[in-house]
N, C-alpha and C positions, 0 to 999 in steps of 0.2 A: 421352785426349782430354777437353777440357773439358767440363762440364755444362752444354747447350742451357737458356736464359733461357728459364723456364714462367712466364707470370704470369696474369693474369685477362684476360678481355674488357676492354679499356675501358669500355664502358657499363656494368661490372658495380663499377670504381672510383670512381665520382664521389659525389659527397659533396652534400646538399641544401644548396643556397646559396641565392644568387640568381639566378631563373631567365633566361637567356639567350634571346633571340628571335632568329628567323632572320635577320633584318635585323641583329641586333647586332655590329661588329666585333670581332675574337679578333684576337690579336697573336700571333708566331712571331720570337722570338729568335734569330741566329742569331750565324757569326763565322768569319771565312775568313784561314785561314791558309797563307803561303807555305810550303815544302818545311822550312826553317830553322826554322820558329814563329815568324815574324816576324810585321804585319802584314800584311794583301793590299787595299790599299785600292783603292777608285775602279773597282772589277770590277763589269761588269751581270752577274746573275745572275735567272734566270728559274724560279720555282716553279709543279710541275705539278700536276696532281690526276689521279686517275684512283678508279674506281668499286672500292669492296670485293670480294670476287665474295660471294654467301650462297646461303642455299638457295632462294633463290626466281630468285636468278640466279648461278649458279654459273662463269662464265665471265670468262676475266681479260679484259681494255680496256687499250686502249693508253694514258697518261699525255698530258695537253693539256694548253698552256701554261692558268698560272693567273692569275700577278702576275707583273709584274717589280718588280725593286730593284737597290740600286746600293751596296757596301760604304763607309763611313764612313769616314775616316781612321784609323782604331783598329781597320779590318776587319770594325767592325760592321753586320750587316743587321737589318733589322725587317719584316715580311713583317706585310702585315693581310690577312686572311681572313674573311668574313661567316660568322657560328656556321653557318646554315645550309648553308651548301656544306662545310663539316665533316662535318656532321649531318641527315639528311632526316630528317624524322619524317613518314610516311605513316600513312593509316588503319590498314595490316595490318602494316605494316615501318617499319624504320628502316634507311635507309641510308647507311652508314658509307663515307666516302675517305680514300683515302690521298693522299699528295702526297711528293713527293722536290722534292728541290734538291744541285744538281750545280753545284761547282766548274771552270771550264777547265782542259786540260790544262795540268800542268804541266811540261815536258820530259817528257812521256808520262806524267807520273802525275797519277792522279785519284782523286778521293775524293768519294761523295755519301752522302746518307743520305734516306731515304725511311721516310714514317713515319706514326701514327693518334694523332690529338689533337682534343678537343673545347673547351679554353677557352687563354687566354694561356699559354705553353709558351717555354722554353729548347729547341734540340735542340741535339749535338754540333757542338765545331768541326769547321770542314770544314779541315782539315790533310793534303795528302798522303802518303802512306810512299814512301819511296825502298829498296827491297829489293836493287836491285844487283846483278839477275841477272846472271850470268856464266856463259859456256857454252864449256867449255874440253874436254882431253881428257887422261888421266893412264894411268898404267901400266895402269890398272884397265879403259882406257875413258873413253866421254863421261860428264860432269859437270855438273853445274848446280850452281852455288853462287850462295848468295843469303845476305841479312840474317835477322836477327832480327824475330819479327813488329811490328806498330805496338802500343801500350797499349789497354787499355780506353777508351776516351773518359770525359776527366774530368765529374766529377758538379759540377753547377753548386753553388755556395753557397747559393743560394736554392732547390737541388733535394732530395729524399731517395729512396732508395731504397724499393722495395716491400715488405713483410716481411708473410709469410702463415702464419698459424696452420693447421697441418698436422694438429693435434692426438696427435702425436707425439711432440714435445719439449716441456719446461715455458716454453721462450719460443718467438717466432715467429721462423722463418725469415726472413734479410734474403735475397731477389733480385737476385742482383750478375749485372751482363754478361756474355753469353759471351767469355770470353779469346778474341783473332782468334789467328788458327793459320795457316804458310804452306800455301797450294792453289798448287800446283803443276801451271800445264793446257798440254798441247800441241796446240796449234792447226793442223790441216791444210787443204789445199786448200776442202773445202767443210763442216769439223765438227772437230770436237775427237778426235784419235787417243787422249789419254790423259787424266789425270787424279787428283793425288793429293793426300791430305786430311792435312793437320798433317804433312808431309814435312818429314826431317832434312836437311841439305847438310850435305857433296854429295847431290844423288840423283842417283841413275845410270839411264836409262831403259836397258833391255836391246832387243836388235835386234829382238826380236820384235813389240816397241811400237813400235819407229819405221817397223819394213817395210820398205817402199822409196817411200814419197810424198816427192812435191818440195813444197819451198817452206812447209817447217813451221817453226814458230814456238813458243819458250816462254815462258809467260808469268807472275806470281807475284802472287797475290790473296790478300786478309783481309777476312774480316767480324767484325762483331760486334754483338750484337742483345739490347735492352735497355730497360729502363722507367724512369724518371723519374715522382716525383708534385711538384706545386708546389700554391703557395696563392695565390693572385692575386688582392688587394685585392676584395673588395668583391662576388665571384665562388664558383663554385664551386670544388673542389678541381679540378686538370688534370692529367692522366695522360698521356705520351707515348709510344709503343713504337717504337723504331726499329729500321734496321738501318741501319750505315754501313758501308762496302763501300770496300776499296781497292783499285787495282789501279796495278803496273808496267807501262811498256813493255816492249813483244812485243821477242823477242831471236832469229834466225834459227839453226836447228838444222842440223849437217851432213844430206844426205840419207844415209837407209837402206840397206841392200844387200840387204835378204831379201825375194825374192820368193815372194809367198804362189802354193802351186798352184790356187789357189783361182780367183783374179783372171778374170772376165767367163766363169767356168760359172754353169750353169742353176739353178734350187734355185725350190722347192716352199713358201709360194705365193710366188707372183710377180704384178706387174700384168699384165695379159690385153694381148700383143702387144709388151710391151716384156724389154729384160734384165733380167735380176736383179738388184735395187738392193741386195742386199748384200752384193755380190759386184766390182763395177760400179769401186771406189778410191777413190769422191767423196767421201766421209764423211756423205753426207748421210742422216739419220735418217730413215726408212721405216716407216709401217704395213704389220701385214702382214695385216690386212682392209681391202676398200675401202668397206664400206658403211658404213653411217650413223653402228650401233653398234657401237663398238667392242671386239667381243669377243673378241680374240686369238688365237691357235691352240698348239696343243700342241707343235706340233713346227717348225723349220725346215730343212730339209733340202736339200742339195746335194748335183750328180751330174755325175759325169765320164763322159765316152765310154769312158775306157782305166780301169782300175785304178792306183791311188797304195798309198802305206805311209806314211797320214799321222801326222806326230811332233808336231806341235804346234798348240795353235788356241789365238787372239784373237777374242774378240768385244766390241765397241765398243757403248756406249750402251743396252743392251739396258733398253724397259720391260716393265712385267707389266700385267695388265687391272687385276687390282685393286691394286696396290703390293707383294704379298707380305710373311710373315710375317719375323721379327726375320732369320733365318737361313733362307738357301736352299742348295740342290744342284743344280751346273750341268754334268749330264748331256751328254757326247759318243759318239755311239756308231755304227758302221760297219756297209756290209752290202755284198756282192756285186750279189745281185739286187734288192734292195730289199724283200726280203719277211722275211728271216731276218736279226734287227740285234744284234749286242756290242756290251760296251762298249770306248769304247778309253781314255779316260779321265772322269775327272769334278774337280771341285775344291768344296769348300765355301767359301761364299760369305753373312759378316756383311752383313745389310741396312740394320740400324739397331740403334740399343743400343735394347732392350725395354725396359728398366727407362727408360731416360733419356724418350725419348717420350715415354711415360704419367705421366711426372710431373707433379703439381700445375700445376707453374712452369710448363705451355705455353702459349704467349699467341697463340691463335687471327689477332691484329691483324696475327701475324708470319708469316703460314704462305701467303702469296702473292707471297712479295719475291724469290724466286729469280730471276726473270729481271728486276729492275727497273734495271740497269743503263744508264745512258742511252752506254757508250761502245762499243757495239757489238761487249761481249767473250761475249757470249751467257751463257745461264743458269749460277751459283752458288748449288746447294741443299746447307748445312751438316745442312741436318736427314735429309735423303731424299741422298746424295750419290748421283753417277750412277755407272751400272755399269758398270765394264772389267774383263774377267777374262780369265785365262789359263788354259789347259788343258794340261798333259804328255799326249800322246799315247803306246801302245806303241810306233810306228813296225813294228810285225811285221807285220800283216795287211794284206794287201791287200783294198781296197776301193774301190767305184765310189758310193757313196752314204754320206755321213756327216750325221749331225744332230746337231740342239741342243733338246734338253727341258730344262727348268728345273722342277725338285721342292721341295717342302718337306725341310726338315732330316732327314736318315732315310731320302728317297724313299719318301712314304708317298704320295703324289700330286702331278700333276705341274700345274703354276701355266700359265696361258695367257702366252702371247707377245704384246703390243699393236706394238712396234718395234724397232726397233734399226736402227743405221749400217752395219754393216760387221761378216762373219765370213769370216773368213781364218784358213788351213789350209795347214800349213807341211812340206813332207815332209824 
């Protein structure tokens, strides 16, 4: 997998020029290209803003229209921006936006980029990828087959790359883009059943991920997320962090045949008066505390009236309270009465590369864009991706109560549960 773009804060980039007023206008380059690389002229396009989240306000905001603009003959946009709504500088704080700007579809492909900049900036062309999902079926089974990912987004001529002395090497590290990689996501009735990161085609989803929901869909995304500095007459030095985000049209998948024994039993906790929302088929993601704060629980737990011989489990979307360490263990384990529990199986479970995170290169500007898609395909986190995992079950014991603990690598202790979609239990 490629190595996630680390760079500095932007406010930690800028270079003493001359100083900017909030009243002052900043420009934003831009440049919209059809599927071809051709031009895309005479398109209105609409630039949004929406607030940083920081410590003093840690919560994301939805994106509000900012400016409009309207592409040139030659596909060019120019977007002016007042420094100030870049940049608040308050007594205690400074607060920093972001802004995206999003291409129309084009035969279902789209392409935006959202991004953190304080003076005159180039950001990437907005070109779509065409990936060509195809969803077929071969001796083996169902198939997806799709394209090759999109490029790097090219670096302007008037652009450079960031390069930061690590004090490791005799020269400075240059910061090149994250290479986009195919994400390969299965869309169900009310959430995403699956999910996979830098997938080869064909990929083959196994029955146990598609279950038995109707009306699923696959879908084939890229990002890539990355900095730019310029020098802009007369100005300070301008630093830009983006991420531009592609995505295919959705491709309808045959329905499933495996019915989980799982489907609308009980399980522990639950909202007070209602069914089990993870149990329920909707896919829709569930806390599994209701109060304020969000402290998770240790275990989630499901119970049948009759005893099963469960062989396999899927669990969908699973988070943790506090995000959990590089590597976890995903603990399944069975009981009769509910008091005396085995295991029946467990799987180890990569969280994140340890080393890639903590690296220099992470560029704080970029650690809120996961769900910035303005087309309604729900969140893409390259850096944190979301959890699907599978469990092999013995299928020998029988059991009226099975759970799900989530441990540290080793099960040296077990990480609290904040959600998850859906756990399904297969005999």
């Amino acid at each position: 997998m490629p190595r996630l773009l680390r760079c500095l804060p932007v406010v930690a980039l800028l270079v003493t020029g001359c100083d900017r007023k909030p009243e002052d206008p900043v420009f934003v380059y831009g440049l919209l290209q059809h599927l071809d690389g051709s031009p895309r002229p005479d398109v209105a396009v609409t630039l949004e803003r929406t607030r940083q989240p920081s410590y003093e306000h840690p919560e994301n905001v939805g994106f509000t229209p900012y400016t409009e603009a309207r592409s040139e003959g030659a596909g060019n946009v120019t977007l002016e921006v007042l420094h100030g709504d870049a940049l608040e500088e308050r007594e205690y704080e400074r607060l920093q936006y972001r802004f995206r700007l999003a291409a129309p579809l084009e035969e279902g492909h789209g392409v935006y980029t959202s991004f953190v900049f304080e003076d005159d900036v180039e950001i990437p062309p907005l070109r779509p990828w065409a990936p060509n999902l195809t969803v077929g079926r071969d001796a083996e089974g169902l198939a997806l087959s799709f394209d090759a990912p999109p490029p790097v987004p090219p670096l302007p001529p008037s652009g450079r790359l960031l390069q930061l002395d690590t004090g490791q090497t005799p020269d400075p590290v240059t910061l090149e883009p994250w290479e986009p990689y195919p994400v390969v996501q299965l869309h169900g009735p009310g959430g995403r059943l699956w999910e996979v990161h830098d997938a080869a085609a064909p990929w083959r989803p196994n029955p146990y991920q598609l279950e038995d929901f109707a009306g699923v869909e696959a879908q084939v995304r890229a990002v890539s997320l990355g900095t730019w500095i310029f020098r802009p007459l007369a100005s300070n030095e301008s630093t830009v962090s983006f991420r531009v985000e592609w995505r295919g049209p959705r491709v309808p998948v045959p329905v499933g045949t495996l019915h989980p024994v799982s489907r609308g039993v009980s399980c522990t906790p639950a909202p007070v008066g209602e069914p089990c929302p993870y149990t329920d088929g909707f896919l829709r993601k569930a806390r599994t505390t209701q109060g304020a704060v969000d402290s998770g629980v240790d275990q989630v737990v499901l119970e049948w009236d009759a005893p099963i011989r469960p062989r396999h489990a899927v669990i969908r979307e699973v988070e943790l309270s506090q995000g959990g360490p590089p590597k976890l263990l995903f603990q399944v384990e069975g009981s009769l009465d509910g008091g005396s529990w085995a295991s029946l199986g467990s799987a180890p479970y990569v969280n994140y590369d340890d080393v890639e995170i903590r690296d220099p290169r992470f560029s704080t500007a970029l650690d809120h864009t996961a769900e910035d898609s303005p087309y309604g395909d729900g969140p893409l986190d390259v850096k944190r991706p979301a959890r699907f995992i599978e469990v092999s079950l013995t299928g020998e014991v029988p059991v009226r109560f099975v759970r799900l603990r989530v441990f540290t690598e080793g099960g040296s202790w077990t990480l609290p549960i904040s959600a998850l979609s859906e756990f399904s239990v297969f005999e």
